[in-house]
C-alpha positions in Angstrom: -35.4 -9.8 33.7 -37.7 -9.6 30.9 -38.9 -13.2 29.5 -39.5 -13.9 25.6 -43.3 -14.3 26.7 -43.4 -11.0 28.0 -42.0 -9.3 25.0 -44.0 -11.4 22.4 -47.4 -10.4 25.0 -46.9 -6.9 24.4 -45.6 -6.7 20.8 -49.1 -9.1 20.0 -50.8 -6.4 22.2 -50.1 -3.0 19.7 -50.5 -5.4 16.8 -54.3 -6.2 17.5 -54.6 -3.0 18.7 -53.2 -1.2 15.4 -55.6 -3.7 13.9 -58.6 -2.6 15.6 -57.3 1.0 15.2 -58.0 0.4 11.3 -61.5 0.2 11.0 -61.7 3.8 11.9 -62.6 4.9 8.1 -65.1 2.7 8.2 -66.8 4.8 11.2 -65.9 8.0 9.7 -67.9 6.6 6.1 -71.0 6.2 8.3 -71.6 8.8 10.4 -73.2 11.1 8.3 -73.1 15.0 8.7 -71.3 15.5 12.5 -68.5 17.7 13.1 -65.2 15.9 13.6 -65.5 18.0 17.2 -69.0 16.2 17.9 -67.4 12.9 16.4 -64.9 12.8 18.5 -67.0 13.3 21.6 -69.3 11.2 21.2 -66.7 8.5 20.6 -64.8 9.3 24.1 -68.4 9.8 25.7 -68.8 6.0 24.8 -66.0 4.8 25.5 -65.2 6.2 28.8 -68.4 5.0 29.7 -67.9 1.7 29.1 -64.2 1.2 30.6 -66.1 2.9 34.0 -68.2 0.3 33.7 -65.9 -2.6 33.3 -63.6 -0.9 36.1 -66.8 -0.8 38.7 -67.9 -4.2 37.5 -64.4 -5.7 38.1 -64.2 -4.0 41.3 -60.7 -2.2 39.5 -61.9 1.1 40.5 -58.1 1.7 42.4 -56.6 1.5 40.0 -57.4 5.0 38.6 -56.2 6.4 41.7 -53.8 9.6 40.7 -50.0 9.3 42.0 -47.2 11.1 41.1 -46.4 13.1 37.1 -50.2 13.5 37.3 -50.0 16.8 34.8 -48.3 14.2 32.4 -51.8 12.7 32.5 -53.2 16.0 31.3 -50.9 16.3 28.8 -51.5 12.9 27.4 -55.1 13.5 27.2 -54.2 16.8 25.8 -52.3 15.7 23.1 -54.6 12.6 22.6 -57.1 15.6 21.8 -54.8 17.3 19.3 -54.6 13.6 17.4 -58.0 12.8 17.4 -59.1 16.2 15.9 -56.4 16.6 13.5 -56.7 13.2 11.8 -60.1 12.9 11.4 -59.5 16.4 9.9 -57.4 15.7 7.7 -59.3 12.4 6.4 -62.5 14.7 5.8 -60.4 16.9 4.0 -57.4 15.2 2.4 -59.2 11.5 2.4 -57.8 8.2 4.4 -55.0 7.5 2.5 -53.1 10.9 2.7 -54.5 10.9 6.8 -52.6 7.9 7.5 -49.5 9.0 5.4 -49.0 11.9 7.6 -50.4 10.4 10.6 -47.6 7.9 10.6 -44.6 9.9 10.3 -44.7 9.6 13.2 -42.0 7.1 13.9 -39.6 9.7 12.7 -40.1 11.5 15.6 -40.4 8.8 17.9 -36.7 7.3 16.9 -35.3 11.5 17.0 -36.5 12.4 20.4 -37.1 8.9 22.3 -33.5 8.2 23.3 -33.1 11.8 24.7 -36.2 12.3 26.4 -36.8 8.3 28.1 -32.8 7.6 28.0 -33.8 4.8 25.2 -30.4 3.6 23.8 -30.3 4.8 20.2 -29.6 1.4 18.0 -28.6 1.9 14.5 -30.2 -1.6 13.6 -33.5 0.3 13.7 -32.8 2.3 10.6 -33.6 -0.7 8.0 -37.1 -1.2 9.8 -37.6 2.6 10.2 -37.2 3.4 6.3 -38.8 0.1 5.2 -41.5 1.5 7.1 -41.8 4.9 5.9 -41.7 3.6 2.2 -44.5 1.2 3.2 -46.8 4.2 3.8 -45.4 6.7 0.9 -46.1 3.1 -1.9 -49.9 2.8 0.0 -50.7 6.6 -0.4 -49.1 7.1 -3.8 -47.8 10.4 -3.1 -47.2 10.7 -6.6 -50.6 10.7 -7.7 -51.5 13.4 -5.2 -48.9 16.1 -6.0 -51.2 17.7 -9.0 -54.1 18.1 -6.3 -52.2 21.0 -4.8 -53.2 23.9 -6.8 -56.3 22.0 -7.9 -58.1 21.6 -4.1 -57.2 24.0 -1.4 -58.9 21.5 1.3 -55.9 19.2 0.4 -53.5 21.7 1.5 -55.6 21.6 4.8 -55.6 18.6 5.2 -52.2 18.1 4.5 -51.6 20.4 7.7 -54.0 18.8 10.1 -52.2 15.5 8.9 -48.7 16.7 9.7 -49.5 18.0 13.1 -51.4 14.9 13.8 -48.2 12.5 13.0 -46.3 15.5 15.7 -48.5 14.7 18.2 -49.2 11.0 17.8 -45.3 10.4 18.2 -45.2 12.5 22.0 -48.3 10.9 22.8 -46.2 7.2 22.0 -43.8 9.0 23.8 -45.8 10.0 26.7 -47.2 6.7 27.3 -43.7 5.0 27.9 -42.6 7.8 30.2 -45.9 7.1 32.3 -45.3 3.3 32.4 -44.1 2.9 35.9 -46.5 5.5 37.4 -49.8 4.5 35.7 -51.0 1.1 34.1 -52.5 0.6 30.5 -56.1 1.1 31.6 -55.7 4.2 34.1 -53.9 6.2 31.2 -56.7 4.9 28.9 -58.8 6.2 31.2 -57.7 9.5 32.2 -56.6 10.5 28.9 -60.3 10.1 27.3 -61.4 11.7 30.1 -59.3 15.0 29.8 -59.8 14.5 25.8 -63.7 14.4 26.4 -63.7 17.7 28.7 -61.3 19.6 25.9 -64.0 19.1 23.1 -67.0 19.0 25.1 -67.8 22.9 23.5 -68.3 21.4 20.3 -71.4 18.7 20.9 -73.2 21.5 22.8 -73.5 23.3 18.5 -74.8 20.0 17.5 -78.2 19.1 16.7 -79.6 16.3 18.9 -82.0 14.5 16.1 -78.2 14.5 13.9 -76.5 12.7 17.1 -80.0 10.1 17.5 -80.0 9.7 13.8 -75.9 8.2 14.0 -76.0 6.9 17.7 -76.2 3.1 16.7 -72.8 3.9 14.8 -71.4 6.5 17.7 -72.1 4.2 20.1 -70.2 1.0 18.4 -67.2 3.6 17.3 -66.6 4.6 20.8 -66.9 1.2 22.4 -64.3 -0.4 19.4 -61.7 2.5 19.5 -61.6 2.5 23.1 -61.3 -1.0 23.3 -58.1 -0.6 20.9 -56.9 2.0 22.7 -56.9 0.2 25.6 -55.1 -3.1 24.1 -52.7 -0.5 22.3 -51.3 1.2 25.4 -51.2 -1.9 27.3 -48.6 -3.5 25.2 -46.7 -0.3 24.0 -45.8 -0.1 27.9 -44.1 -3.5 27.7 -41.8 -2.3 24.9 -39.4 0.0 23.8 -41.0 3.5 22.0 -38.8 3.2 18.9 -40.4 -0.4 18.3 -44.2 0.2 19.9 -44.3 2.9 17.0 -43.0 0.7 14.2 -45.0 -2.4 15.0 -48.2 0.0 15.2 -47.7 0.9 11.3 -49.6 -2.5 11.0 -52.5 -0.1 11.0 -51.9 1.5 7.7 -52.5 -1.9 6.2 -55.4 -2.9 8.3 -57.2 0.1 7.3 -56.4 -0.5 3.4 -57.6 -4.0 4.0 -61.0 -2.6 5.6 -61.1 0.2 3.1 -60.7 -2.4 0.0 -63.2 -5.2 1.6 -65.9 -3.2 3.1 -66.0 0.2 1.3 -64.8 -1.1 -1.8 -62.3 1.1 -2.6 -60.0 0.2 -5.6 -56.8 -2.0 -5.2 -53.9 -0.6 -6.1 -50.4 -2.5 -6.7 -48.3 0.4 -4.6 -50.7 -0.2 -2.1 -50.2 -4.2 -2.0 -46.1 -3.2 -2.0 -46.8 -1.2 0.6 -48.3 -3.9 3.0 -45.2 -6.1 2.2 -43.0 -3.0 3.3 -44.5 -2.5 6.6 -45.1 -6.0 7.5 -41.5 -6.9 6.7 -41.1 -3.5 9.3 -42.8 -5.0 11.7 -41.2 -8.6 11.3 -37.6 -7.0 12.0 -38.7 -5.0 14.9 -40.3 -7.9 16.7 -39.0 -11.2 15.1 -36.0 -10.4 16.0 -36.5 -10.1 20.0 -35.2 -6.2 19.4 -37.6 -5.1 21.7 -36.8 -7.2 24.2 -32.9 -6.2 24.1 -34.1 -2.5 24.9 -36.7 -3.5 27.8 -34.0 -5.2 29.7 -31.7 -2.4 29.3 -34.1 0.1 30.6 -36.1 -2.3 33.2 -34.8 -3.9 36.7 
């Protein structure tokens, strides 16, 4: 059985990690004149790195052996792969707010295909924190605002693209993660996933110049070692949970990154964007305040 504690652990777990998670524009404002490709790398360069090290140094080496749905491991990393290049995509292109728009639709997927593909029970209590969520996200980016860019900029209709199939494949990698709960632990499926991820893009550091990657490695270095380090925290606690409420609670990110885009970029404040906090806070609040979580882990747990 399931204990309160347990629940709360791992709903605190995708909270700091979503929080972590939403410094990323900060990164992406200070590497200067990389390649999303030869971003990304570098990133899962640095952060595979260091969770080797902290494996060997904890003697936790083991725990990466491989067991069984091993090719779900490659499809994780995979589809990690997809996410990573299509969001930073689509924030070059379409800028941070529209990225995170699109990036987190991905709840919509996660609460269509989650009860058929992991057996989740489908609850119809979810729908109140599901749309309070979406709104959240629509009243942050201002969709509004951004509807008379679309014959004005053809990069926003890129970036529109590479933000709709990164919210696609962010929802099956939440997805993935849950199915591979019971065969692989938080940190081997942090592991192996930026490890496939770093292999899939390798191709495109090899086109970039070293004294570009020396000039930004103080910054590559500390973006790989933080997103890593929320990866990690992420898919520890989204294991403890159920899909449908691991990919509403990480919405927090949305309004971490606003916070960080406001405070340390100094981007302008906007009310909708204030509104939209509230929205997905108050998402987050009924997912987890209400031990809803917990209900579905001790329906689907022994």
């Amino acid at each position: 059985m399931l204990t309160r504690t347990g629940s709360f652990k791992s709903q605190s777990e995708v909270v700091v990690g979503s929080i972590i998670y939403g410094t990323l524009g900060i990164f992406m404002d200070r590497i200067q004149d990389m390649s999303v490709g030869s971003i990304l790398f570098c990133r899962l360069f640095f952060g595979l790195s260091m969770l080797f090290l902290y494996l060997f140094l904890s003697g936790g080496l083991e725990e990466l052996r491989l067991g069984k749905n091993r090719k779900y491991l490659l499809l994780l990393g995979f589809l990690n792969t997809i996410t990573g290049l299509s969001f930073l995509s689509a924030i070059r292109y379409s800028g941070f707010s529209v990225a995170i728009l699109l990036l987190y639709t991905a709840p919509v997927y996660v609460s269509l295909l989650a009860p058929s593909i992991l057996g989740e029970k489908r609850n119809g209590k979810s729908l109140l924190p599901l749309v309070l969520a979406v709104l959240g996200v629509l009243l942050i980016s201002r969709p509004g605002e951004l509807i008379g860019q679309f014959e004005a900029n053809s990069a926003f209709l890129k970036g529109l693209g590479f933000g709709m199939l990164s919210g696609l494949s962010f929802g099956a990698v939440i997805i993935t993660v849950r199915y591979l709960k019971d065969d692989y632990s938080g940190m081997a499926q942090t592991f192996w996933l930026t490890g496939v991820s770093l292999v899939l893009v390798l191709p495109s550091i090899a086109a970039t110049p070293l004294p570009l990657v020396l000039e930004n490695l103080q910054t590559l270095v500390l973006f790989g070692v933080t997103i890593t380090l929320a990866a990690l925290i992420y898919l520890r606690g989204i294991a403890g949970i159920s899909a449908q409420t691991g990919s509403i609670l990480a919405l927090i990110e949305p309004v971490s990154g606003i916070f960080f885009d406001v405070t340390v970029l100094k981007s302008p404040l906007y009310l909708s964007t204030v509104l939209g906090c509230c929205f997905i806070l108050a998402a987050a609040y009924l997912v987890g305040g209400r031990g809803e979580g917990e209900r579905n882990l001790e329906e689907l747990l022994p």
